[in-house]
C-alpha positions as CSV (number, residue, x, y, z in Angstrom):
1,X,0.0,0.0,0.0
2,X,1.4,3.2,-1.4
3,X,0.6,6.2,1.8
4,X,1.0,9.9,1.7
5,X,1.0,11.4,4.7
6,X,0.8,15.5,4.7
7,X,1.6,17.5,7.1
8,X,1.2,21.2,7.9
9,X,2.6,21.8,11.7
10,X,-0.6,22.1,13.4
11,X,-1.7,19.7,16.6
12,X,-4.4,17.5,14.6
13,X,-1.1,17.2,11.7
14,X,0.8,15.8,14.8
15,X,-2.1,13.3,15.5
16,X,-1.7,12.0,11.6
17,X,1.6,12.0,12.3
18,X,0.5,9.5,15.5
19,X,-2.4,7.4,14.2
20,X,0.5,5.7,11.7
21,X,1.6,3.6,14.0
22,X,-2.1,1.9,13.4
23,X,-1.5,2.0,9.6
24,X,0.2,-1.1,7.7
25,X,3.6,-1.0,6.7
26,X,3.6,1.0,3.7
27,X,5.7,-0.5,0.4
28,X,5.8,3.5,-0.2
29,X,5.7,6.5,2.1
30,X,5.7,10.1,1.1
31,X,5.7,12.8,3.6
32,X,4.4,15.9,2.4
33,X,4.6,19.9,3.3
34,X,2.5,22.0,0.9
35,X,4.3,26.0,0.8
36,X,1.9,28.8,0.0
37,X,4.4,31.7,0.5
38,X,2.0,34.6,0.0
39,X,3.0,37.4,-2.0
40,X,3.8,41.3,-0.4
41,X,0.9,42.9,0.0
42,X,2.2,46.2,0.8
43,X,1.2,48.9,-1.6
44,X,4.2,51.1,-1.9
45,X,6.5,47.6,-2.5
46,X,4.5,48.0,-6.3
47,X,6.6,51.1,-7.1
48,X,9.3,48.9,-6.3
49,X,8.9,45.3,-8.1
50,X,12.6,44.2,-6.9
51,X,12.5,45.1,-3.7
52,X,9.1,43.1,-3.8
53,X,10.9,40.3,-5.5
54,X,13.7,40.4,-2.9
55,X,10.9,40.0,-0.2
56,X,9.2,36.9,-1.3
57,X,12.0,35.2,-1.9
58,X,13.4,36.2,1.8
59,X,10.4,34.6,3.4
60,X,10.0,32.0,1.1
61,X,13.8,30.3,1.8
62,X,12.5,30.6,5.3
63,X,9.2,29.3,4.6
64,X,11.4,26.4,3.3
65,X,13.9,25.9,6.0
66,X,10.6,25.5,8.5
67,X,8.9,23.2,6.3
68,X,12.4,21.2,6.0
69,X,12.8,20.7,9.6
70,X,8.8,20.3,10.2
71,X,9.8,16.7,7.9
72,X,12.7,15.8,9.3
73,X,10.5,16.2,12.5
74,X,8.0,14.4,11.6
75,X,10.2,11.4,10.2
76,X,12.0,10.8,13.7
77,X,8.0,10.5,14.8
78,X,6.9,7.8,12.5
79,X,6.9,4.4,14.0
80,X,9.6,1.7,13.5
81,X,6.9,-0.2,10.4
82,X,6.2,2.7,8.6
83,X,8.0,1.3,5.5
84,X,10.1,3.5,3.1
85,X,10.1,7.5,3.6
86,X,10.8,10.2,0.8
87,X,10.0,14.0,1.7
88,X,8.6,15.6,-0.5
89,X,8.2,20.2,0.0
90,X,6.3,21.7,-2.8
91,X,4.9,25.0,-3.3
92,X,1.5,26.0,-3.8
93,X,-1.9,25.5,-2.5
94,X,-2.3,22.8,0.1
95,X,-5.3,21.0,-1.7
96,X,-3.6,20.6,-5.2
97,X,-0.4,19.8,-3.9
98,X,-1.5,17.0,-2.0
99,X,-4.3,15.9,-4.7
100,X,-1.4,16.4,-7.7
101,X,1.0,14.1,-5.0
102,X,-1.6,11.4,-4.6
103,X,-2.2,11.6,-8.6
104,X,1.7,11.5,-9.2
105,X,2.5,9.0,-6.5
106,X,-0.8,6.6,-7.4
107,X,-1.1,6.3,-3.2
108,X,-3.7,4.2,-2.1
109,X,-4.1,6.3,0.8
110,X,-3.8,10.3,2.3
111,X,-3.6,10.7,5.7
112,X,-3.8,14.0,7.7
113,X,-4.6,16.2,10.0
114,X,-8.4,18.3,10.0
115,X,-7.3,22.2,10.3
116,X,-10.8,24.3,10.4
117,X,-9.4,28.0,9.0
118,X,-11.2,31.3,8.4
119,X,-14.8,31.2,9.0
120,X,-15.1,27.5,9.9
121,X,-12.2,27.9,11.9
122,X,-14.3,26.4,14.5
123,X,-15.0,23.4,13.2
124,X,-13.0,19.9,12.9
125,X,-12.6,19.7,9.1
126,X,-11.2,22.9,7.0
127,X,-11.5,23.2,3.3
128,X,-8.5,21.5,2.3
129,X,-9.6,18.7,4.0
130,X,-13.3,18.7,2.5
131,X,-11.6,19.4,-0.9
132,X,-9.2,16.1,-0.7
133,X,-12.5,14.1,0.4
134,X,-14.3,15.1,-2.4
135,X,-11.7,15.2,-5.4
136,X,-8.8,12.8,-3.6
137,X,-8.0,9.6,-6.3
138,X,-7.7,7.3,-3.1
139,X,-8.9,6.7,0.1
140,X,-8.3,9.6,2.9
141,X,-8.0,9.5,6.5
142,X,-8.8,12.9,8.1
143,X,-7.3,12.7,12.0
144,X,-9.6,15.0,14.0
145,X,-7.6,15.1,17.6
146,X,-5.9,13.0,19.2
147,X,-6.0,9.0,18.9
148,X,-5.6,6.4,21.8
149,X,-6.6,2.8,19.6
150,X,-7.6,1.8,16.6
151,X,-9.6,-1.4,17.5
152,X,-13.2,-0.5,17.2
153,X,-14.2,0.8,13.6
154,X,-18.0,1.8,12.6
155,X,-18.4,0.9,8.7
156,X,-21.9,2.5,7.5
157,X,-23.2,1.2,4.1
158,X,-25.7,2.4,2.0
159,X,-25.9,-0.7,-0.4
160,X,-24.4,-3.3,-2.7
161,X,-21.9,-0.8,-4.2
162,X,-20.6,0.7,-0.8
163,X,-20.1,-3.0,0.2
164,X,-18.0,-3.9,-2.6
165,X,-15.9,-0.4,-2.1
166,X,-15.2,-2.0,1.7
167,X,-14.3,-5.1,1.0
168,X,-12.0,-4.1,-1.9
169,X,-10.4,-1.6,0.6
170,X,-10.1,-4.0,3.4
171,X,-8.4,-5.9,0.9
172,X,-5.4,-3.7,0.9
173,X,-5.0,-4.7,4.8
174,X,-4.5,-1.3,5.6
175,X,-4.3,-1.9,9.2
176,X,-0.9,-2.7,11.1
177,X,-2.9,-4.5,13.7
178,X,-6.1,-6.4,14.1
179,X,-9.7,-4.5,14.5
180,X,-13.3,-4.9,14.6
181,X,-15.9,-3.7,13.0
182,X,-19.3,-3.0,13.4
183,X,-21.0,-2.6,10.1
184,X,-24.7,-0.5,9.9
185,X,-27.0,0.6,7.3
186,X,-29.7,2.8,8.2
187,X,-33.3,2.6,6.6
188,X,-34.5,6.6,6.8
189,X,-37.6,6.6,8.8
190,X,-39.8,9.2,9.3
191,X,-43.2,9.2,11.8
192,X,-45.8,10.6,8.9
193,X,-49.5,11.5,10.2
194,X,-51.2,8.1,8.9
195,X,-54.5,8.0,8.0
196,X,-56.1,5.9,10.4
197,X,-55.9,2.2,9.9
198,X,-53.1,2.9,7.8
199,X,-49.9,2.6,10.6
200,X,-50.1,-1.0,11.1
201,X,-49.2,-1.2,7.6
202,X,-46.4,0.7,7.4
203,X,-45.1,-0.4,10.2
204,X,-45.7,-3.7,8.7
205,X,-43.5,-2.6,5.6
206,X,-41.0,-1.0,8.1
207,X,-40.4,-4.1,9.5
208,X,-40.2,-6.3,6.0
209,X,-37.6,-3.3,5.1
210,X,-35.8,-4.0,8.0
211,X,-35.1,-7.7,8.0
212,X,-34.2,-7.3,4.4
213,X,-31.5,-4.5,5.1
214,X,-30.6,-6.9,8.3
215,X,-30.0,-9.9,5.8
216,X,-27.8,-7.7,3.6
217,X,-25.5,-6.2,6.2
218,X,-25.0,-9.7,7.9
219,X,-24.1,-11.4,4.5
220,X,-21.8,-8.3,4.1
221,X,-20.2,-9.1,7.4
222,X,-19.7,-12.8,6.6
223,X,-17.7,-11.8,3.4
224,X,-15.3,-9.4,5.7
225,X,-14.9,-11.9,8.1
226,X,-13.4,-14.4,5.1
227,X,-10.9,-12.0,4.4
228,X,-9.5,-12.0,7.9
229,X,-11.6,-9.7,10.1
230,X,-14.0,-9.7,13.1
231,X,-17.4,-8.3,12.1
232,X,-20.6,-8.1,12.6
233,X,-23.5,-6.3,11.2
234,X,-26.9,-3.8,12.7
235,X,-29.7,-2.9,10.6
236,X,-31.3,0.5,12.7
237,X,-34.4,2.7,11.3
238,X,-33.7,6.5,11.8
239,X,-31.9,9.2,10.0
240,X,-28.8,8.1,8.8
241,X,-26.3,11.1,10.2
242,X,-27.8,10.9,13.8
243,X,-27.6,7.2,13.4
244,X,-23.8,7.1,12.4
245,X,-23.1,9.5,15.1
246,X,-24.8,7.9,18.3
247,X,-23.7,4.6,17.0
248,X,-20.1,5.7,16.8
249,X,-20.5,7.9,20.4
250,X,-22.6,4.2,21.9
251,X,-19.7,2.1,20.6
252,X,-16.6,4.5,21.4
253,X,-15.3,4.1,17.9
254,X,-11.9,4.5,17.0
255,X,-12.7,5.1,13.4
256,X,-15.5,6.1,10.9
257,X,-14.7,3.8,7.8
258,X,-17.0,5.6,4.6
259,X,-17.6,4.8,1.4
260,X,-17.3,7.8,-1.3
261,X,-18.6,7.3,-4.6
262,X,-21.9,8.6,-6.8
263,X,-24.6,10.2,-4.2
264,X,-23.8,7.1,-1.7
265,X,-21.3,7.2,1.2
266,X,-19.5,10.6,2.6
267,X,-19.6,12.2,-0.9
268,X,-23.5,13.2,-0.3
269,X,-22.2,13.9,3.4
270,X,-19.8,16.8,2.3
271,X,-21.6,17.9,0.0
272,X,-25.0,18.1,1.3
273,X,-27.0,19.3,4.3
274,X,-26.0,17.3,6.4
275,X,-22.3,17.2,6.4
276,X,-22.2,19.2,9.8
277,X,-24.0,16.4,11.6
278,X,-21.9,13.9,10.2
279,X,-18.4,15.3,9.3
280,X,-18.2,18.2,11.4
281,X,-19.4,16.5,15.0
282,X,-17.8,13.1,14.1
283,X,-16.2,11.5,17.5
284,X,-13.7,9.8,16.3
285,X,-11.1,10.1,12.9
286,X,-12.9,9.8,9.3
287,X,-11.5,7.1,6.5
288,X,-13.2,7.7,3.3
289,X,-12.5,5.2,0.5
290,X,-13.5,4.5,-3.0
């Protein structure tokens, strides 16, 4: 497995830094600094384009020098299986130097640190890291504070497709030591005002809908547990953000493991109205794959 793990200096960067020593040896690791050396913004410097010149290169050799020793930093952190290192400092925006990395490198996995900046400063993910979810060519890890295991791991699935995205990522053993998961899917549910007579019947259907989704997730669950794993599988009726969330609070999860693809998975979750619930209040570090 092919990993890239970017860095930026800030705590949750540190905790990406940390939660490697719960990732497989890698046959290939790239650590990454992304330099966005801004440009003088001082008005009377445009009279002066050399003197302007002078100054941006001036802070962006020191830019450098920091970035250099925020690598060789991180490198005496990484655990003793972390496989080959290269570092890797490139100038330019954060998001397309780590998405043009994981392009160039053909990594099967980005892992870093959530840094909320400017007006969601107060949140856990930033939009560098709700860009690399969204447009990243392999599966991403987003470390939202710090990590003490990785044994319990909450898989949600929407359907078929999601399933097979799992199992081919699981595949990839991506996990240096062994973990359980607890696999969900949610069936929305709503409590409409039925016509009377009519809520026996749908809860009726409810219930038909529900073993169905419970025979799908267990079947899922068997096929993990052929390829090495211990799982096991819930079918719940509810809204499927809440759901994720108290079953990942209920279960003290170490990990969120999301699928990302189409309208399915995390994809609808940053992108839609509900990515606060999920992505924005998760417990627990998020690992979207494709």
């Amino acid at each position: 497995m092919k990993t890239l793990l970017a860095v930026d200096g800030s705590d949750n960067s540190y905790e990406a830094v940390h939660i490697m020593k719960y990732i497989a040896r890698a046959e290939q690791l790239t650590l990454l600094h992304a330099l966005e050396v801004p440009r003088p913004a001082y008005p009377e410097m445009a009279m002066i384009p050399e003197a302007a010149e002078e100054l941006y290169k001036t802070l962006e050799q020191s830019m450098k020098e920091d970035g250099e020793r925020l690598l060789n930093r991180v490198e005496s952190l990484l655990p003793l299986h972390a496989g080959p290192t290269t570092k890797q400092l490139k100038i330019g925006s954060p998001a397309g130097v780590i998405l043009s990395m994981a392009e160039e490198q053909k990594a099967d996995l980005i892992v870093m640190g959530a840094r909320g900046l400017g007006p969601v400063k107060e949140r856990l993910l930033g939009s560098v890291s709700h860009r690399i979810l969204t447009l990243a060519p392999c599966a991403t890890l987003i470390v939202n504070g710090p990590v003490k295991a990785m044994k319990q791991i909450l898989l949600p699935l929407e359907g078929p497709s999601d399933a097979e995205a799992a199992i081919r990522f699981l595949q990839l053993k991506p996990f240096h030591e062994a973990v359980e998961l607890t696999l969900m899917t949610v069936l929305p549910w709503t409590e409409p005002p039925w016509p009377s007579g009519a809520a026996e019947a749908a809860a009726a259907a409810a219930t038909e809908m529900l073993d169905k989704q419970t025979e799908f997730i267990k079947a899922v669950a068997e096929r993990i547990c052929a390829i090495g794993y211990k799982a096991h599988g819930v079918a719940l009726l509810g809204t499927p953000p809440t759901m994720i969330l108290q079953q990942a609070t209920t279960l003290r999860s170490d990990l969120i493991l999301m699928g990302t693809r189409g309208r399915k998975g995390i994809t609808r979750f940053v992108l839609g109205s509900t990515s606060h619930a999920v992505l924005h209040k998760t417990p627990c570090p998020v690992l979207a794959f494709h």
